[in-house]
N, C-alpha and C positions, 0 to 999 in steps of 0.2 A: 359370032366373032366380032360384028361390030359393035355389038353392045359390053363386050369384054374391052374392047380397043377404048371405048368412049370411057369407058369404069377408068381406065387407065388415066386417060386423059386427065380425068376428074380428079382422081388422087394428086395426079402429078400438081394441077393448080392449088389442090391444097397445101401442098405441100410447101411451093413456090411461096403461096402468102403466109404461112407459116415463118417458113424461112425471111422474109420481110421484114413481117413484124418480129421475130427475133432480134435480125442487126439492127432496126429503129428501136429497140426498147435496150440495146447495148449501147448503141450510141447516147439516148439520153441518160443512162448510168455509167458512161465512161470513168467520168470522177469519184463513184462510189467504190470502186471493188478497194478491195485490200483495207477493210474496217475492221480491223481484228473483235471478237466479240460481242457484231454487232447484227441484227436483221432487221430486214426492212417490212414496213407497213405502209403500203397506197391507199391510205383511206381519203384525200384528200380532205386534213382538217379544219374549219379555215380558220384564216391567220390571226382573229383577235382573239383568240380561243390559246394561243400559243404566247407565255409569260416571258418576258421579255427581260423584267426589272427588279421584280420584288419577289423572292422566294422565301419558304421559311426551312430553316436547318434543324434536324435536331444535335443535341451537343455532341453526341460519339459522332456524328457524319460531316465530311469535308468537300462533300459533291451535293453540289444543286442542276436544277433546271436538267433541259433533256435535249438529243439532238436532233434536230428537222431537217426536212428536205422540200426543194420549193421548184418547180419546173421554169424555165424562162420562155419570154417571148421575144420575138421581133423588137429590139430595141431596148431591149433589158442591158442597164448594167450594173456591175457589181457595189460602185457607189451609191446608187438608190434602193438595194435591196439590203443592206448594210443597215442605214440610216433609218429605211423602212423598220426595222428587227432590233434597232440598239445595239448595233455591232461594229467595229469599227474595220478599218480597208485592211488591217493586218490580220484582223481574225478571218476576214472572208475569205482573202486570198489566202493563205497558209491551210488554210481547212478545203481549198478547193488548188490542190495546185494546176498548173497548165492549162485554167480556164485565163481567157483572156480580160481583162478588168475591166474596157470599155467596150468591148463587142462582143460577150461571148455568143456562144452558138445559142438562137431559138431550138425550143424543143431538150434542149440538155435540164439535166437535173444537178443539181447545185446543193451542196452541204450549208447549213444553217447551223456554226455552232453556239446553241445556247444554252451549251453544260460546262462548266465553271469546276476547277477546285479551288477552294479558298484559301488564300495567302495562309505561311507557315507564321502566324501573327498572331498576338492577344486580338479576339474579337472584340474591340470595342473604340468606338467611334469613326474613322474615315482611316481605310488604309490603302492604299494603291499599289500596284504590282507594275512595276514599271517594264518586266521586259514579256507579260499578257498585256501591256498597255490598256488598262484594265481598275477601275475602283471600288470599292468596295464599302459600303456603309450599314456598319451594325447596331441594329435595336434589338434591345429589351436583355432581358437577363433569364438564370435559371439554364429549365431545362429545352426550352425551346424557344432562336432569337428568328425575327425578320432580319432575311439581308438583301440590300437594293445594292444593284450592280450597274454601273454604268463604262461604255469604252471610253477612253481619254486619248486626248494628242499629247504627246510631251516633247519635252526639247532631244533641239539636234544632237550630233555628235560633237559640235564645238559648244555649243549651251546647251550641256545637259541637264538635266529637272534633278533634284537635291533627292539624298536618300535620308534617314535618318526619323526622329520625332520631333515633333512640331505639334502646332495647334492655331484653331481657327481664330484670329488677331481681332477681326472688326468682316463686316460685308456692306454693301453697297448696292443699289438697284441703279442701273444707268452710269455706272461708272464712267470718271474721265482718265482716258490712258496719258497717263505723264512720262514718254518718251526717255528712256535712259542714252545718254550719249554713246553708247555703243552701237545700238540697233541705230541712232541718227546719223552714226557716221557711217554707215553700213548702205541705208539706205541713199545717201550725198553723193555716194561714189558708185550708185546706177545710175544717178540721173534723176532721183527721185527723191525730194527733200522734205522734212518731215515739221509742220511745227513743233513748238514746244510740249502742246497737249492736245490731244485729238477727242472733242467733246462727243456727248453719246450721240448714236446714229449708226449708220450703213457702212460708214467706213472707221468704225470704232473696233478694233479685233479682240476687245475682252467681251463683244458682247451686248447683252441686257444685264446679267449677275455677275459678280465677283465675289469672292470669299479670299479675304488679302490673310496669309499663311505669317504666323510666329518667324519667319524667318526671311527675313527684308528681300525683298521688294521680288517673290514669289507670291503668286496668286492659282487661285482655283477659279476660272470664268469661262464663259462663255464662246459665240467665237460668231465672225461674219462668213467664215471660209469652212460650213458642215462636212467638205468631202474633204479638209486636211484629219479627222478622226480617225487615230490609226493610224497614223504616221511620225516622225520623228521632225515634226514640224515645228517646232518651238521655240522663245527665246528661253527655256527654262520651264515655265509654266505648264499648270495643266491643265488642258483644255476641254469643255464638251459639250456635245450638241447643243443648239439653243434648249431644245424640250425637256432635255436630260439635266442641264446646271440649272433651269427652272425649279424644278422637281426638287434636285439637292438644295438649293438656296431654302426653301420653306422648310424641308426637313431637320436642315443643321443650325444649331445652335451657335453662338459663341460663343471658343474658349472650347469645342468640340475638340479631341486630340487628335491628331492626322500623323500616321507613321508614312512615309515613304518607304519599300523596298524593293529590290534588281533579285527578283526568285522564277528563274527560266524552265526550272527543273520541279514539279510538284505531285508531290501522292497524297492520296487522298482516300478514305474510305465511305463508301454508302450499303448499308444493309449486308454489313462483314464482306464487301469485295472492295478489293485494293483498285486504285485508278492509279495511271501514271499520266502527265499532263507534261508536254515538252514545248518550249517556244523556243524558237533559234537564239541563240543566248549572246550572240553580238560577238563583237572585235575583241574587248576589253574583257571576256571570261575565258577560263583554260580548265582545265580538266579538273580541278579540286570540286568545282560543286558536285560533276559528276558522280565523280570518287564516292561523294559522300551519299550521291542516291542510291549509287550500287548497294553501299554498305549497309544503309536504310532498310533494304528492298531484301538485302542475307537477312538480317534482325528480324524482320516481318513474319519471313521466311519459317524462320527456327523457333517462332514461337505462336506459327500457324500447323494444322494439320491438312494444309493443301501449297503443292511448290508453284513456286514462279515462273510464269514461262519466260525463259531467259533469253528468245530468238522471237518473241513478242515486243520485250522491253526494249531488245537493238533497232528494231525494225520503228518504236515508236521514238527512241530518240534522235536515229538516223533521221527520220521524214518530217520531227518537229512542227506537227501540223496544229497543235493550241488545242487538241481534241482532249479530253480527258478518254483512257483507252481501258477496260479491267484487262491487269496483267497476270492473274492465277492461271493455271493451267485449266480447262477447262472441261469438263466431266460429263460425256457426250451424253444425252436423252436427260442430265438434269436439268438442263435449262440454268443451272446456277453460272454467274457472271456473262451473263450475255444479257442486253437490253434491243428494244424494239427502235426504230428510227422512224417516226411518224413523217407523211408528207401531207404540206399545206399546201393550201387551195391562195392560186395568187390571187393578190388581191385588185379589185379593178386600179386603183392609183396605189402607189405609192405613196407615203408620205414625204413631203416635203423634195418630190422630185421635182426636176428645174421645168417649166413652162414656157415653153418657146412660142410668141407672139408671130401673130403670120403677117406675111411678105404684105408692106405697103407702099402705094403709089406716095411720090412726094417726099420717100423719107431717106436718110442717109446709110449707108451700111459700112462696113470693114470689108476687105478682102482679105483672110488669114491663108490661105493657101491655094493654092491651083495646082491637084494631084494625078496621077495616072491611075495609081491605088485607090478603088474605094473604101476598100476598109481601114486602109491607112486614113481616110477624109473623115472615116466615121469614127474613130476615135480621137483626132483632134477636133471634129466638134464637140464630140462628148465631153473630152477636155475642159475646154471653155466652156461649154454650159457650166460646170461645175468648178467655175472661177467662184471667188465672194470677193464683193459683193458680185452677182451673177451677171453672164454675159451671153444672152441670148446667142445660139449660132445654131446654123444647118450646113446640111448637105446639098448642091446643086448641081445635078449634073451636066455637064456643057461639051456636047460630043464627043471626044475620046479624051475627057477628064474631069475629073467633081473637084469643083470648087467649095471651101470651106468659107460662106458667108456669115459675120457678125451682125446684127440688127435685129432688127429696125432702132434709127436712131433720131430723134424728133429733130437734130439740128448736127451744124457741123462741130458744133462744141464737144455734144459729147460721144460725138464720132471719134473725134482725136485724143479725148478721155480713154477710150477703150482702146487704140490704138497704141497708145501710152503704156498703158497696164498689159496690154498682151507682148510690147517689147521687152518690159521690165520681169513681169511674174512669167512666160514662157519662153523668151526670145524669139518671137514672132513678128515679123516684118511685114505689119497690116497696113493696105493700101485702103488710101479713102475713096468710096464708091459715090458719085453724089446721084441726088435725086433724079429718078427715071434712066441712069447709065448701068442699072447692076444687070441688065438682060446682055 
């Protein structure tokens, strides 16, 4: 009897850790389910192993690259694994909804989309997709081209980036931004006046590279501010990572053709399976592009011998996640339109994430907040870390509240510099901390 009792026991523990690690491995796949077509692989690949930029296409295919998944830790956010991967904050976030962009959860598993369909465009030379905020630069000819793909900033809703053809005019290494009187009067009336021309350096926002566009005073450059990528950040311009308009600057020629186009809605085929690719298509679009994919999507239809799953295709334009999705119905034990989701091994640093210098006697600080919320404190520092040019800040907790500290700052100058820049770029009302008072 007691060794039946003990049997029992035994089961039940297993059971228990069973049941454990079930809701831990649901929890860190929160964000995955509902991938139509899609299964997953934990092989942990690691990360430089996974092609980020350069793919090559052959001519009947309109899908590159493949999609990943990357596990987070303590302190992970979506800005540095973006940046890490060549991705910009619209495709992260869109591809991973309801995670939180500067604190998601340790231990969650996160979507990495680096499968692309390619603009509805002549392949050749520089095209952008302004509503994947997303570029596109084509080599070679025939039957099979290289294409390099890089995320872009582009302008706001009141300066939006130009659609249309154009071409690369002249470029420039270390360009001087010559201030157009609208962004100067723009900036006059925060409190923040601009000279005439802002020489190369840290506080130059086109950059190291510019590529000056057929079409005045549009450019393709660089940027001081890596975590505005993917955003609707712009005076017009388009913008991208320092590493990424490097990369293009060598590759493009002058007098290269550059199409600008707004294509939110895109299909696309890889090894005869149709892809459907949706990005939230903005204020300014109404139901005609739709229309037209629907109709696309019949024609495909009627002159395939496999149908469309049509409660597939609702499901990927309703959630407009920037995912390329195969929308065929799909034909259980062939394995036909479904692909594998590789997960990568994170990597020890990121690139180009911000580096926070530790707490020094002597030196000056900002005081950005004093919260009740810690995770409300951990995402305004995460914030400011990812100010450009960068603005060291942590967390400190101070008995029933974390304060959000800026520094270390070698003088009072350019304490009140950052003081400055965080009233203007956040509306943050930073207190000066001086030397040996920040305890």
């Amino acid at each position: 009897m007691h060794r039946i009792t003990n049997q029992l026991i035994s089961n039940n523990r297993i059971l228990i850790i069973l049941l454990i690690l079930l809701i831990l491995y649901l929890q860190g796949c929160a964000v995955l389910k509902n991938i139509p077509g899609r299964s997953f692989s934990f092989q942990g690949v690691p990360d430089e192993k996974i092609e980020r930029n350069e793919f090559s296409v052959a001519k009947d295919n309109d899908v590159i690259g493949r999609l990943a998944l990357i596990r987070l830790e303590e302190g992970d956010t979506l800005p540095d694994i973006a940046r890490h991967f060549s991705l910009g904050i619209n495709e992260i976030s869109a591809a991973n909804p309801g995670v939180d962009i500067w604190a998601p959860k340790a231990g969650q598993r996160i979507m990495l989309p680096l499968s692309f369909i390619l603009p509805d465009s002549p392949r050749k030379g520089l095209v952008i997709n302004l509503a994947a905020m997303r570029l596109f630069q084509f080599k070679g000819d025939g039957k099979s081209q290289v294409v390099s793909t890089y995320p872009v900033g582009i302008g706001s809703e009141e300066r939006p980036s130009p659609t249309g053809q154009m071409y690369v005019q002249r470029k420039m290494i270390r360009p001087t931004w010559h201030v157009p009187a609208s962004i100067a009067e723009d900036h006059r009336k925060k409190g923040d006046p601009l000279p005439a021309a802002v020489p190369p350096g840290i506080n130059n926002p086109l950059g190291e590279y510019a590529l000056y566009l057929s079409k005045s005073t549009y450019l393709i450059h660089g940027t001081n501010k890596p975590a505005s990528i993917g955003l609707n950040a712009t005076n017009g311009c388009i913008r991208l990572y320092p590493e990424s308009v490097k990369r293009l600057y060598g590759d493009t020629p002058v007098n290269t053709p550059v199409r600008i186009v707004k294509q939110p809605y895109l299909i696309g085929k890889r090894n005869g399976v149709v892809y459907l690719e949706v990005h939230a298509p903005g204020e300014d679009s109404d139901a005609v592009e739709l229309e037209k994919i629907y109709l696309k999507l019949i024609n495909i239809q009627k002159k395939s011998d496999r149908k469309v799953d049509w409660k597939k295709v609702k499901q990927v334009v309703a959630e407009a996640r920037g995912i390329p999705v195969p929308i065929f119905e799909i034909n259980e034990g062939s394995g036909i339109g479904t692909e594998k989701i590789i997960e990568v091994r994170r990597p020890d640093r990121f690139y180009g994430r911000p580096e926070i210098p530790e707490l020094k006697d002597g030196a000056w600080y900002v005081l950005a907040a004093d919260l009740r919320d810690k995770m409300e404190a951990v995402r305004m520092a995460a914030i400011i870390n990812h100010q450009g040019p960068p603005i060291p800040a942590r967390v400190l907790s101070k008995s029933d509240s974390y304060r959000v500290i800026a520094g270390p700052f070698s003088d009072a100058s350019k304490a009140r510099e950052v003081a400055k820049r965080l009233k203007i770029d956040l509306e943050i009302e930073g207190i000066l901390i001086e030397p040996d008072l920040k305890k």
